[in-house]
Legacy VTK file of the C-alpha trace (Angstrom):
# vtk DataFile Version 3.0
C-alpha trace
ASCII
DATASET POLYDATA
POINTS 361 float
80.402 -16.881 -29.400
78.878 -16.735 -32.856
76.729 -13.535 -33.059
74.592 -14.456 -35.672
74.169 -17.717 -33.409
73.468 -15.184 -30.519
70.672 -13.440 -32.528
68.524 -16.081 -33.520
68.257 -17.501 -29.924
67.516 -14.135 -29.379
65.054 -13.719 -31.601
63.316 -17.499 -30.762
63.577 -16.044 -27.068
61.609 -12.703 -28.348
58.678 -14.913 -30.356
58.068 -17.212 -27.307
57.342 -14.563 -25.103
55.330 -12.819 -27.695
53.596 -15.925 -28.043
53.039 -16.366 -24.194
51.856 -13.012 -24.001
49.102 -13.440 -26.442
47.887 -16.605 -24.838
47.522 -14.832 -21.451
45.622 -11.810 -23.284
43.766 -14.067 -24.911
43.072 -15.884 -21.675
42.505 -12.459 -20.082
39.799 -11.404 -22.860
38.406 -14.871 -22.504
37.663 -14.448 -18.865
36.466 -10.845 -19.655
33.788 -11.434 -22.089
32.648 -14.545 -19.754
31.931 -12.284 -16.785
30.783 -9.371 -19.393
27.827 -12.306 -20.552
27.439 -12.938 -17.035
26.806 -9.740 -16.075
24.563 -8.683 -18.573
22.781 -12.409 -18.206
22.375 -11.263 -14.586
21.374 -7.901 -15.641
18.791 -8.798 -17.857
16.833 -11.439 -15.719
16.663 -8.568 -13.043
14.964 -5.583 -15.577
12.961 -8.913 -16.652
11.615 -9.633 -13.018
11.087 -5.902 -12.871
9.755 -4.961 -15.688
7.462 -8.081 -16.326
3.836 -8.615 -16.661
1.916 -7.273 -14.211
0.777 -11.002 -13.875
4.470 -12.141 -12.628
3.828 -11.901 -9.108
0.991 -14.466 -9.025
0.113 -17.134 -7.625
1.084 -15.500 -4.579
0.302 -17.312 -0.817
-0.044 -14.983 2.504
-0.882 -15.375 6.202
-3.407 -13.205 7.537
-4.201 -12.209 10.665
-5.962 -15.333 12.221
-2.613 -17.373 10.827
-4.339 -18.443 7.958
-2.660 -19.552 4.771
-4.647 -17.676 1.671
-3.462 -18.347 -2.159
-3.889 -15.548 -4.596
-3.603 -16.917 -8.115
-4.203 -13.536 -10.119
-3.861 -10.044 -9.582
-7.368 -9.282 -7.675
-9.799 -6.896 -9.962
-13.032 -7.095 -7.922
-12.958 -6.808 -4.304
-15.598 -7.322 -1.851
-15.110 -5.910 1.517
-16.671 -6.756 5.028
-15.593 -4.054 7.423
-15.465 -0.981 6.516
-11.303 -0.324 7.848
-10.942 -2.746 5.278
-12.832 -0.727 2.505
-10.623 2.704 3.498
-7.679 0.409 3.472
-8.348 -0.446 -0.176
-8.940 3.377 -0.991
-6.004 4.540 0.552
-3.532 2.793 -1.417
-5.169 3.631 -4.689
-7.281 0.742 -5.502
-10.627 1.905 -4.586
-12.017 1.306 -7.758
-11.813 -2.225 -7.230
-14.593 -2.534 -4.611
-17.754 -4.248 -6.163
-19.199 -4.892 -2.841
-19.333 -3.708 0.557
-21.668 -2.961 4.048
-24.194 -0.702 5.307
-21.455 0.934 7.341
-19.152 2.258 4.561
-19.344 5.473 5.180
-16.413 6.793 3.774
-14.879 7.839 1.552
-17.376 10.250 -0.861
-16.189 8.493 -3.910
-17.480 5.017 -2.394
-20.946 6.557 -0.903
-21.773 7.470 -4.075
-21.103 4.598 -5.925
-22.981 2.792 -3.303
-25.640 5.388 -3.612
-25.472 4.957 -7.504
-25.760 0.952 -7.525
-21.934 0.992 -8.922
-21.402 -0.633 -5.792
-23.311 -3.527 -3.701
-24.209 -3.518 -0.508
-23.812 -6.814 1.130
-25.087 -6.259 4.621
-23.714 -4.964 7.810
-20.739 -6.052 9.486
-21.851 -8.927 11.917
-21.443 -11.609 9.919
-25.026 -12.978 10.770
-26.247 -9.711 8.683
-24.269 -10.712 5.567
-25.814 -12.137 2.562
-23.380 -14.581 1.151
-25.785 -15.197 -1.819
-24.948 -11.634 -2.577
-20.890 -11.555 -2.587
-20.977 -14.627 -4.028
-23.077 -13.254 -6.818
-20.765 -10.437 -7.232
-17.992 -12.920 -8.684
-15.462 -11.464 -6.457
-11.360 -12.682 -6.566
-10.963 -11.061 -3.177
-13.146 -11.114 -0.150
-11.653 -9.004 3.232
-12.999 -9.803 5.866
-12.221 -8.451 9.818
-12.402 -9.123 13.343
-16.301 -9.029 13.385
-16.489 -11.944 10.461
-14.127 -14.293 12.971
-16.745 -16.283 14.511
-18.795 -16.554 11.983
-19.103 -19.547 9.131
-19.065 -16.677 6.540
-15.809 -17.464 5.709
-16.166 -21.086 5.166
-18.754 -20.587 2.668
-17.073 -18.072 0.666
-13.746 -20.490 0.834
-15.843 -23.411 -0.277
-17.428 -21.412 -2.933
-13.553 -20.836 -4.256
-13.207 -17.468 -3.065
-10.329 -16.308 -1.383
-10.933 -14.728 2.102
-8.168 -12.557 3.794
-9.411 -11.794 7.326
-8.038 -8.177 8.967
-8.007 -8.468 12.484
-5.614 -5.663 14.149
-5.030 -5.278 17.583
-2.225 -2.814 17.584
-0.870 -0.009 15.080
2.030 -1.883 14.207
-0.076 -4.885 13.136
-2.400 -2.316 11.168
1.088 -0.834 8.876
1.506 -5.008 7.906
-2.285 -4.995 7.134
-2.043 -1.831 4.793
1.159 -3.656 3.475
-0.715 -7.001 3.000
-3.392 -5.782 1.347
-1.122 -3.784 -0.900
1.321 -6.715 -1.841
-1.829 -8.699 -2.848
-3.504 -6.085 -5.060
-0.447 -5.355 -6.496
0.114 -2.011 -4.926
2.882 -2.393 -2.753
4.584 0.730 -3.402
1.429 2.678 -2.836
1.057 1.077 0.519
4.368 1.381 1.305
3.922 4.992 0.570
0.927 5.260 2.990
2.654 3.506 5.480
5.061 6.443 5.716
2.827 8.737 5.636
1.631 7.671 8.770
4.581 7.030 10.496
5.245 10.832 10.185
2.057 11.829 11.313
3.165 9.526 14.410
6.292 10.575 14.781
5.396 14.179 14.729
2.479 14.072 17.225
4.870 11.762 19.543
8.240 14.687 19.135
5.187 17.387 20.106
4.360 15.732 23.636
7.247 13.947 24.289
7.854 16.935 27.413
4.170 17.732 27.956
2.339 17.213 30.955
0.259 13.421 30.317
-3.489 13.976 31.613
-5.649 10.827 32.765
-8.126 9.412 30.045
-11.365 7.448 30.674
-11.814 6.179 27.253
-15.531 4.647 27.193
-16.197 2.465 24.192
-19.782 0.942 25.438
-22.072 2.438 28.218
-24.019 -0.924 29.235
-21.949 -2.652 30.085
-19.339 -0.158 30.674
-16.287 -0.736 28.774
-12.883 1.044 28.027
-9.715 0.455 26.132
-6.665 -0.781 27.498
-3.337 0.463 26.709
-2.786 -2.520 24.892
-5.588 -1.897 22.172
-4.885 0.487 18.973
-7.006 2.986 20.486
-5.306 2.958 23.612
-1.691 3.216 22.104
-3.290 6.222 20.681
-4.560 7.635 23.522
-0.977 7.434 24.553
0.543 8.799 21.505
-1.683 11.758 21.840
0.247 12.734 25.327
-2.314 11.404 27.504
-2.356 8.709 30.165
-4.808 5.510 29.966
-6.723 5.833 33.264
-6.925 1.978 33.098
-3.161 1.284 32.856
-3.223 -1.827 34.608
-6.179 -3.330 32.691
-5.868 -6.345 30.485
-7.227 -7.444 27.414
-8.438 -5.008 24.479
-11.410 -3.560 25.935
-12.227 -4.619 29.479
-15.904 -3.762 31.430
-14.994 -1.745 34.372
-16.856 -0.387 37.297
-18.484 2.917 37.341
-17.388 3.633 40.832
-13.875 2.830 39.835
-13.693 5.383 37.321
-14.924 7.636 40.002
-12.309 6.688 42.400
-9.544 7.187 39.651
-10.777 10.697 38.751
-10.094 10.987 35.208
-9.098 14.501 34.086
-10.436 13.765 30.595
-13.423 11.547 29.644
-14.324 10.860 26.140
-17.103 8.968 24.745
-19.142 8.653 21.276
-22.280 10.186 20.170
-23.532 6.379 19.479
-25.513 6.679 22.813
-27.005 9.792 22.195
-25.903 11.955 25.022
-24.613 15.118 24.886
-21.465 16.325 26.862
-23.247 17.477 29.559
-25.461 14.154 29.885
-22.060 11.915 29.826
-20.784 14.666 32.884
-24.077 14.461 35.148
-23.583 10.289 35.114
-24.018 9.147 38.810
-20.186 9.759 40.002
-19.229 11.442 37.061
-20.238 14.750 38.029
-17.367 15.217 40.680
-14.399 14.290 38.456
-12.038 16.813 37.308
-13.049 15.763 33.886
-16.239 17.319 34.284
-15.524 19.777 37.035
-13.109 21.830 33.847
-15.483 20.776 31.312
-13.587 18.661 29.684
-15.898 15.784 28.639
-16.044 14.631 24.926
-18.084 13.872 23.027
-16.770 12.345 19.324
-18.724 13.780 16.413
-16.629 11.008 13.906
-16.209 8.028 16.328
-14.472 6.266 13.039
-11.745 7.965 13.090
-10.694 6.335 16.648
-12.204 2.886 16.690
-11.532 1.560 13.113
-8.221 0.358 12.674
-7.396 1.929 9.010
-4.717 4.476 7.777
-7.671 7.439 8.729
-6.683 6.659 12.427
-3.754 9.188 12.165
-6.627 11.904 11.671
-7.989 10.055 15.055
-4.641 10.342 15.796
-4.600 14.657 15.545
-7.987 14.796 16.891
-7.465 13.039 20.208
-3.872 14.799 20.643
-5.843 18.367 20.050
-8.385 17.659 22.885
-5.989 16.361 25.049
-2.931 19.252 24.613
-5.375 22.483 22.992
-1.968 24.643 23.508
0.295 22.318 21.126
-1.853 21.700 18.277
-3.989 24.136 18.177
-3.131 25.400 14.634
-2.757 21.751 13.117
-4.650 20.678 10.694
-6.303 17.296 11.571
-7.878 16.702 8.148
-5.386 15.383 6.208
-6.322 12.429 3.972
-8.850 13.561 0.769
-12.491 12.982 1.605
-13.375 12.307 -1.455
-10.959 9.559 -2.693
-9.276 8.454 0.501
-5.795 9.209 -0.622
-2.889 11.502 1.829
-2.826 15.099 0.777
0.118 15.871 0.565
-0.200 19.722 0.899
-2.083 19.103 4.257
0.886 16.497 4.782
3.595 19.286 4.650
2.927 20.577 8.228
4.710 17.635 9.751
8.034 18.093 7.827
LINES 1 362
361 0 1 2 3 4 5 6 7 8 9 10 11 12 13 14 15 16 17 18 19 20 21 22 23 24 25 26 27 28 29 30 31 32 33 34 35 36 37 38 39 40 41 42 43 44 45 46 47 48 49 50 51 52 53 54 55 56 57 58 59 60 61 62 63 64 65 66 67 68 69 70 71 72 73 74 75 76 77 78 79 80 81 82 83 84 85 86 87 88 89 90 91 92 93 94 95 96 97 98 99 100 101 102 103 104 105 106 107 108 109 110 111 112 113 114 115 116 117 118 119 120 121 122 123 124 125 126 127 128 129 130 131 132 133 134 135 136 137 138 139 140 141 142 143 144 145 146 147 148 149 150 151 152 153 154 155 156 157 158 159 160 161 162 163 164 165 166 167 168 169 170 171 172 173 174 175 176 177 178 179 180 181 182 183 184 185 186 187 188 189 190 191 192 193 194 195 196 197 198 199 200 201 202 203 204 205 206 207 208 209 210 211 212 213 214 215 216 217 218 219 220 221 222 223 224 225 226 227 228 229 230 231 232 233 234 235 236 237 238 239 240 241 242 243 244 245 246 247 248 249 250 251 252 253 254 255 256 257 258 259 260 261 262 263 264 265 266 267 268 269 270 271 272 273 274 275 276 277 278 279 280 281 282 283 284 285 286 287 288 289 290 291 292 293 294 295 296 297 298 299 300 301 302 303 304 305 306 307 308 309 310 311 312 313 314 315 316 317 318 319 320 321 322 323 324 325 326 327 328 329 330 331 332 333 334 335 336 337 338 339 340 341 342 343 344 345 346 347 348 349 350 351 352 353 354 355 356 357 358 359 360
């Protein structure tokens, strides 16, 4: 065979492959900077979505907790609020400075009393919804009215819905339906983390007080949340489930419903070893013992029969029931919390301390 013949097929041979290689590298790089466009398309829609307006997340459309459907078409910057767990709600995740309005039973915290005290904020009546002057939150030119269990029955919520305000209505029965209600109320005021945050800040409290008593010995409650009629809380309420977080046992297991009227004499006949009441009925200790019947329980025979100072901290369903939480867990179990500090969300603005949070870790 000719060589020169030989070398130029060989050398065709050589620039076809060369040429086939630089189509498939150039296919290669094609493909390459595609997904590389792709990827940083992708990339830069998601810092977008995060890093957007603070306006992005709105209109927004939630269910509260009477199954209502509630559109939110901007970021809420005056709240009113119609029950005071609501209010603490609101302060707890940061966003206290948003309440324009609120009721004669805010009590809490010190930097809403005195901007209630100094006019900065309304007062719109008392809870019942008959005591509520719609005139007045309507006059406030709220985007947010929260409203809770006490406002159900009531046409207050009509009228501020036909008056184009939205209404969310809090109505907690349990304490995993009040960590959604801190959530809701945090998605919708555009605190979610915060809320989030709160949320697992009680948790631990929670978990910590439920690790402590998990082995201890569980003493009968008799829980009395009205004297006439009498009435307690059943295991099923928040305030039972904390009674039974706390290490103690609801005397009323067996009862239905949230908070039941029971007899006097059945109380008796169950002998609680702990009775707790509040100071609303203006009795001492000693007065709640020496009820007919009472007197013989072992509740009263050790002297332990309670009277609560802060009655708030048990009965309204907001992130300050983990103080409720300590306090009920302390009377019940003396020996295992005795150097716990129950205090442990700021007075003043309503927010976790975290120093005071430290003990549970």
């Amino acid at each position: 065979m000719d060589i020169p013949s030989m070398s130029s097929k060989l050398t065709r041979v050589i620039i076809v492959l060369l040429l086939l290689a630089a189509v498939c590298e150039g296919f290669a790089i094609s493909q390459l900077y595609t997904s590389n466009v792709n990827y940083s398309t992708e990339m830069s829609a998601l810092q977008a979505q995060l890093s957007g307006p603070r306006g992005s997340l709105y209109p927004m459309t939630v269910v509260d907790d009477l199954n209502r459907t509630v559109t939110i078409t901007h970021e809420p910057q005056r709240i009113v609020s119609l029950e005071p767990s609501d209010t603490q709600i609101v302060f707890t995740i940061g966003q206290g400075e948003k309440v324009v309005g609120a009721t004669s039973w805010d009590h809490w915290p010190t930097l809403l009393t005195n901007s209630i005290a100094s006019d900065e904020v309304a007062t719109v009546g008392g809870v019942l919804s008959s005591s509520i002057s719609v005139e007045t939150v309507i006059g406030l030119n709220p985007d947010l009215v929260l409203a809770g269990s006490l406002n159900e029955e009531g046409q207050i919520i009509q009228q501020l819905t036909s008056a184009g305000i939205p209404v969310l209505v809090l109505a907690p029965q349990t304490m995993g339906m009040i960590y959604n209600d801190v959530l809701l109320v945090g998605k919708v005021v555009n605190a979610y983390k915060n809320a989030t945050s709160v949320v697992n800040d009680m948790r631990i409290v929670v978990n910590y007080v439920s690790a402590k008593v998990k082995d201890a010995q569980r003493l009968s409650v008799f829980y009395e949340v009205w004297n006439n009629p009498l009435m307690t809380a059943a295991p099923t309420s928040f305030i039972g489930q904390l009674i039974t977080l706390a290490g103690g046992s609801n005397l009323f297991s067996n009862a239905t419903g949230q908070y039941p009227t029971v007899n006097p004499e059945a109380v008796v006949s169950l002998n609680p070893q702990i009775i707790i009441t509040t100071n609303e009925f203006n009795m001492t200790a000693e007065q709640v013992a020496k009820q007919p019947g009472f007197q013989i329980t072992d509740a009263a025979q050790a002297k332990r029969v309670f009277v609560l100072s802060d009655p708030d901290l048990i009965q309204q369903p907001s992130p300050r029931l983990v103080e409720g939480l300590l306090f009920l867990a302390k009377l019940i179990h003396p020996d295992l919390f005795n150097n716990t500090t129950i205090t442990i969300l700021n007075d003043f603005n309503g927010q976790f301390n975290d120093t005071s949070l430290s003990q549970f870790s």
